[in-house]
MDTraj code that builds the backbone (N, CA, C; nanometers):
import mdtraj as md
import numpy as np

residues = "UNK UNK UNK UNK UNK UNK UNK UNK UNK UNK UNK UNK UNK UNK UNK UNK UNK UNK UNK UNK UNK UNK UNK UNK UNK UNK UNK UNK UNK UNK UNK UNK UNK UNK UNK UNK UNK UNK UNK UNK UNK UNK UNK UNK UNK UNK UNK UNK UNK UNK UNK UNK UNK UNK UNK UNK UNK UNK UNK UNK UNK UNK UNK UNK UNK UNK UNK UNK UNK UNK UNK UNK UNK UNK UNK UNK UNK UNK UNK UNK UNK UNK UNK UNK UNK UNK UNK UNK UNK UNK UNK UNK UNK UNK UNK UNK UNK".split()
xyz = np.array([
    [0.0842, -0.1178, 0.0000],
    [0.0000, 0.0000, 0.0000],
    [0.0891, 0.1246, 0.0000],
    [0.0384, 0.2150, -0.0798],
    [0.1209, 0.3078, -0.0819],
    [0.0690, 0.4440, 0.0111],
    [0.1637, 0.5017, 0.0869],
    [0.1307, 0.5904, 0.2175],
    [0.1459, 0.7422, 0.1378],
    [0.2209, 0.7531, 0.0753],
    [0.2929, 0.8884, 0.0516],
    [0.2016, 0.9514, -0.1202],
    [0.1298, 1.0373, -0.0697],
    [0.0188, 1.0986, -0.1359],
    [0.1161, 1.1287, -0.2913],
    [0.2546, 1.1945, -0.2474],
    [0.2853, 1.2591, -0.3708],
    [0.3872, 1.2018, -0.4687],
    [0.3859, 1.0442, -0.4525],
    [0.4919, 0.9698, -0.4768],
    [0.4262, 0.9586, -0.6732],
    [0.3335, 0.9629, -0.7161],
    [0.3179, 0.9843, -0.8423],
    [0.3392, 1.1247, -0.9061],
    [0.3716, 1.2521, -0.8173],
    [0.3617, 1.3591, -0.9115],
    [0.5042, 1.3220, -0.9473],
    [0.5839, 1.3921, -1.0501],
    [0.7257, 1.3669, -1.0943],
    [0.7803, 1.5454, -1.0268],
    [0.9251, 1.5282, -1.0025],
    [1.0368, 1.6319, -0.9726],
    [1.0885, 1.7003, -1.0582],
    [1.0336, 1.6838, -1.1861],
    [1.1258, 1.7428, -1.3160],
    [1.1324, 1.8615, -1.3320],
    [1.2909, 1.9386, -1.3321],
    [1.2072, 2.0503, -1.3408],
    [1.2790, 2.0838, -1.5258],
    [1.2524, 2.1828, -1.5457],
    [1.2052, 2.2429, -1.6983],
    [1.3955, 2.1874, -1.7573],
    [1.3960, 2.1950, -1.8612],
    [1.4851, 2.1372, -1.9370],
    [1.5884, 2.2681, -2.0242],
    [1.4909, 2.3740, -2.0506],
    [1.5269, 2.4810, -2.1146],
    [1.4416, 2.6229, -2.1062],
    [1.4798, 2.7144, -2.0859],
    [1.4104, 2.8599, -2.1232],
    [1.4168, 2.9657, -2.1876],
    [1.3430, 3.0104, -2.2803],
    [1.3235, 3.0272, -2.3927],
    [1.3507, 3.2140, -2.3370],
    [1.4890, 3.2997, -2.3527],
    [1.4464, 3.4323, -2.3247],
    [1.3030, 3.5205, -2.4366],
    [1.2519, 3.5842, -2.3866],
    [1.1924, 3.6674, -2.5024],
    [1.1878, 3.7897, -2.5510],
    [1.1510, 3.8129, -2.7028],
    [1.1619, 3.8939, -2.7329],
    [1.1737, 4.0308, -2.6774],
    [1.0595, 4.0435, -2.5600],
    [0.9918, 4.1656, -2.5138],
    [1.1629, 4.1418, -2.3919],
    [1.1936, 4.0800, -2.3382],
    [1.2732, 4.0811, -2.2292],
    [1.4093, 4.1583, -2.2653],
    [1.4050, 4.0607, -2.4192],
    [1.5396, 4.1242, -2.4973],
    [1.5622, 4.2649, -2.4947],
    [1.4581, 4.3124, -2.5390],
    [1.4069, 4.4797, -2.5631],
    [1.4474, 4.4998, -2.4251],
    [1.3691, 4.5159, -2.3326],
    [1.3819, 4.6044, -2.2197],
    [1.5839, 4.5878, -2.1599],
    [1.6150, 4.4474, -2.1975],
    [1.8162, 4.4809, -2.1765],
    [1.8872, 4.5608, -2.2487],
    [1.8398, 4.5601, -2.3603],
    [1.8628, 4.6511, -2.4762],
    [1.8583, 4.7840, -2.4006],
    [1.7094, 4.8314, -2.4094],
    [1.7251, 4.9441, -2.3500],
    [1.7423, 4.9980, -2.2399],
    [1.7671, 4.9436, -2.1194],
    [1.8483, 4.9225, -2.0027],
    [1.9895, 4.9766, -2.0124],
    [2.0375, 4.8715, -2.1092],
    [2.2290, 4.8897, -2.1448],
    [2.2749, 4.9731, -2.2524],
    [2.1645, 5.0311, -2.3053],
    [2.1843, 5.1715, -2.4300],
    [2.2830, 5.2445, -2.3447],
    [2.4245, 5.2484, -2.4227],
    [2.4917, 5.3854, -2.3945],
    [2.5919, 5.3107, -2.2963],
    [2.5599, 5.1942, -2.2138],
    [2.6794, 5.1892, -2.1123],
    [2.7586, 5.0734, -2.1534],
    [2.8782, 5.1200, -2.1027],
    [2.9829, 4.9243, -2.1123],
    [2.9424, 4.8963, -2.0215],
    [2.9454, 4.7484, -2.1064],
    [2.9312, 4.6305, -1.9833],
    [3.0514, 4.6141, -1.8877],
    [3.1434, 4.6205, -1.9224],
    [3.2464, 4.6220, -1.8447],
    [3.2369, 4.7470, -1.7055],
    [3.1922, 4.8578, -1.7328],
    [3.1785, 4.9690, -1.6389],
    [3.0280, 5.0182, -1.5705],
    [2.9674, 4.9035, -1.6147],
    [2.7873, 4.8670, -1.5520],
    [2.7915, 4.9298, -1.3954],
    [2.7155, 5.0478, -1.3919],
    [2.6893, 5.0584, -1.2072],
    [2.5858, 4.9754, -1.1325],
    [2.5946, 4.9778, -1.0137],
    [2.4990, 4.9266, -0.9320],
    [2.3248, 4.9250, -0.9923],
    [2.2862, 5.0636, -1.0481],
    [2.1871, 5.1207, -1.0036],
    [2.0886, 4.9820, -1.1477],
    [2.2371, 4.9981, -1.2779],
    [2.2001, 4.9527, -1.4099],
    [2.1625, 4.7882, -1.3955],
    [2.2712, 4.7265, -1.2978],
    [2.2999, 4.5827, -1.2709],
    [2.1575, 4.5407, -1.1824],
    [2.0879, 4.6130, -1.0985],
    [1.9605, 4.5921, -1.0081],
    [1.8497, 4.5821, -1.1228],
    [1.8732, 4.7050, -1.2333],
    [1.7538, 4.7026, -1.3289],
    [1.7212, 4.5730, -1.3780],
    [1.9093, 4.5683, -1.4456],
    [1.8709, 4.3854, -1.5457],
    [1.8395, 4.2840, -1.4995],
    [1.8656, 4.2721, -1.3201],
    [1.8291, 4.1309, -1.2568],
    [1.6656, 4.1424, -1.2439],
    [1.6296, 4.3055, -1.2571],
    [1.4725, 4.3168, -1.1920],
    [1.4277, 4.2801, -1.3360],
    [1.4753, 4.2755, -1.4624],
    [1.4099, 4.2720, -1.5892],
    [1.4381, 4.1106, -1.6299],
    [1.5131, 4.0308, -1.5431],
    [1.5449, 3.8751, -1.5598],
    [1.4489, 3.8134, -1.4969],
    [1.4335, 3.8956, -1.3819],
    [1.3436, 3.8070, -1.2625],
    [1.1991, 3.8156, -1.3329],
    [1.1626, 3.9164, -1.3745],
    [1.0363, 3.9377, -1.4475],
    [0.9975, 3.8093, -1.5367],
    [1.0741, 3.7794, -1.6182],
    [1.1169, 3.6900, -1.7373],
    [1.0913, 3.5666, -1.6816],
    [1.2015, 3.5255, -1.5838],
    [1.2915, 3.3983, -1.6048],
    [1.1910, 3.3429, -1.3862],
    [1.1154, 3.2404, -1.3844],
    [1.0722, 3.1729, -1.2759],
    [1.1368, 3.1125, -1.1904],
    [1.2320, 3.0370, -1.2561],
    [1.2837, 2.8714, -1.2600],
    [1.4016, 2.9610, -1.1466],
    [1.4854, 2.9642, -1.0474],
    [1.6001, 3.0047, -0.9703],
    [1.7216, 2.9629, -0.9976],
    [1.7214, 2.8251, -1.0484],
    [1.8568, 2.7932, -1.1181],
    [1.8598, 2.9149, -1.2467],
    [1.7620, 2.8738, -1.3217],
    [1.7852, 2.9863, -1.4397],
    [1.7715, 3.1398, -1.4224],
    [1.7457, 3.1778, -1.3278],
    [1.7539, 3.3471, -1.3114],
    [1.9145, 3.3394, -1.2730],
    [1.9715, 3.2533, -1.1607],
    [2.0784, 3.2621, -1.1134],
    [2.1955, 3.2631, -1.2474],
    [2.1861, 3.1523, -1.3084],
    [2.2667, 3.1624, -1.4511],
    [2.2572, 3.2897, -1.5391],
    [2.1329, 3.3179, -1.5828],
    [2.0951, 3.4236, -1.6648],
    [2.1832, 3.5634, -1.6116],
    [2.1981, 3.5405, -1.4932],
    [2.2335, 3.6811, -1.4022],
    [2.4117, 3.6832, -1.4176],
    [2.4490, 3.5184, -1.4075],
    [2.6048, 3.4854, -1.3523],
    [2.6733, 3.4839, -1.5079],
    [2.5900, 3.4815, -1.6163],
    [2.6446, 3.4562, -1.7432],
    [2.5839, 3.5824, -1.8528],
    [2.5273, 3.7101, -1.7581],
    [2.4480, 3.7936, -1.8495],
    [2.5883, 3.8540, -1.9689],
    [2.6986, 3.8636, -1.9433],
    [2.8198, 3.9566, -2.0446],
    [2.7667, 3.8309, -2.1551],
    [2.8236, 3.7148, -2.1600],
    [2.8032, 3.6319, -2.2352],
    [2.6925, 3.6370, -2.3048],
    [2.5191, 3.6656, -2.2527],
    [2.3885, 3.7018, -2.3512],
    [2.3780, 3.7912, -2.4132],
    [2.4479, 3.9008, -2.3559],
    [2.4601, 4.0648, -2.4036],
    [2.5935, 4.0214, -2.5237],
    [2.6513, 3.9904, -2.4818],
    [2.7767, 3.9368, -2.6516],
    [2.6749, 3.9205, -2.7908],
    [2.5717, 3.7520, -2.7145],
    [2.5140, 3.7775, -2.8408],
    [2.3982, 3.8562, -2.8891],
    [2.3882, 3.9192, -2.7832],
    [2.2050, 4.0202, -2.8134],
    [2.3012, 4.1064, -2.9075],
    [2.4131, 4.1948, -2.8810],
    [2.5001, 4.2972, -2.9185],
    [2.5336, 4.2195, -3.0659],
    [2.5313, 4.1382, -3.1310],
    [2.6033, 4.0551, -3.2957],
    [2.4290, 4.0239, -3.3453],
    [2.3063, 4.0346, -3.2869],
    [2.2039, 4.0459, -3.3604],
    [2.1432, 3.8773, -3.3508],
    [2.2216, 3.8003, -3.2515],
    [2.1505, 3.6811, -3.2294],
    [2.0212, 3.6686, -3.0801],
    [1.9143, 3.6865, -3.1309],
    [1.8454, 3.7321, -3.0492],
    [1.7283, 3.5848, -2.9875],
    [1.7727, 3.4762, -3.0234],
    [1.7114, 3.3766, -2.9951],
    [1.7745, 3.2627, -2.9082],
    [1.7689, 3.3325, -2.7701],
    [1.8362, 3.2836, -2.7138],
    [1.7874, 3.1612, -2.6157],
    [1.8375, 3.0523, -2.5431],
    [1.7636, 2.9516, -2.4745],
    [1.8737, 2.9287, -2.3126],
    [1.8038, 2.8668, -2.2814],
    [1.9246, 2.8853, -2.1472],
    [1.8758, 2.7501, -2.1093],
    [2.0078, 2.6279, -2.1115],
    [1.9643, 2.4989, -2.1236],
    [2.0101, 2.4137, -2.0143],
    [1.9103, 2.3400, -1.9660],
    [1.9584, 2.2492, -1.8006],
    [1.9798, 2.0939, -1.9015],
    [2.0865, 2.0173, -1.8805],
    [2.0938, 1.8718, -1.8710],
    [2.0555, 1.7723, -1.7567],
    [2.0401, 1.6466, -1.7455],
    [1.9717, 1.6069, -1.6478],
    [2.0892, 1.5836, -1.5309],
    [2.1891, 1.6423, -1.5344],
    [2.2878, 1.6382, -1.4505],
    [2.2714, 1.7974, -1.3995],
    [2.2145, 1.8839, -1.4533],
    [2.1772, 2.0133, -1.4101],
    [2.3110, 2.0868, -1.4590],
    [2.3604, 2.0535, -1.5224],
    [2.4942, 2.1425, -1.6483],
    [2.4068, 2.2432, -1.7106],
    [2.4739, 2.3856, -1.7213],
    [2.3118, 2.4699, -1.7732],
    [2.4926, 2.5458, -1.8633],
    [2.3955, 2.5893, -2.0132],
    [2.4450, 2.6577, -2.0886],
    [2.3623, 2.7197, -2.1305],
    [2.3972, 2.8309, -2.2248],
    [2.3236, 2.8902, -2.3457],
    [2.3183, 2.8216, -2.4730],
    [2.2027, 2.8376, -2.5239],
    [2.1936, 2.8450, -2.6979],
    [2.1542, 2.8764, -2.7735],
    [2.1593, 2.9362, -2.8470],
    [2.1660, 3.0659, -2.9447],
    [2.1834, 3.0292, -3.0683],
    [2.0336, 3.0940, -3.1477],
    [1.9798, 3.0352, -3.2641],
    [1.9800, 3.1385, -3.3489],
])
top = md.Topology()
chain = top.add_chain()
for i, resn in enumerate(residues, 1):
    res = top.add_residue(resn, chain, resSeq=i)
    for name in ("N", "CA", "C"):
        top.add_atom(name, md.element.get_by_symbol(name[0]), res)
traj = md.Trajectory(xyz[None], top)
């Protein structure tokens, strides 16, 4: 007999997340005008408040946040289809379409 009510739901959590368009826009215009390299406080609070908006999942806000120079590389070359990808070992990259 089985005791434990939640032993059929599954733990999975999401595999990949899809940034979007509208999210893209608002980093864009967030980071108009500044280096990334010389980003202040006030700019760096905006983009995590414009990730968190976006992005649910905490592994993936945390990445999105720890790897943003790397998304802004490719938002900045016009690749704007970007994915942010978990393996089932929880290895998370970008990929960019």
């Amino acid at each position: 007999m089985i005791v434990n009510p939640d032993w059929h739901k599954p733990k999975e959590k999401p595999y990949f997340h899809q940034i979007s368009i509208d999210c893209i826009d608002k980093l864009v215009e967030c980071m108009e005008g500044i280096d990334i390299e010389e980003m202040d406080c006030d700019t760096c609070f905006k983009m995590q408040e414009i990730l968190s908006d976006e992005i649910d999942d905490p592994e993936f806000l945390n990445f999105a946040i720890d790897n943003f120079c790397e998304m802004f590389g490719y938002i900045n070359t016009g690749r704007v289809n970007i994915r942010i990808h978990r393996d089932i070992t929880g290895e998370m990259w970008l990929g960019v379409g």
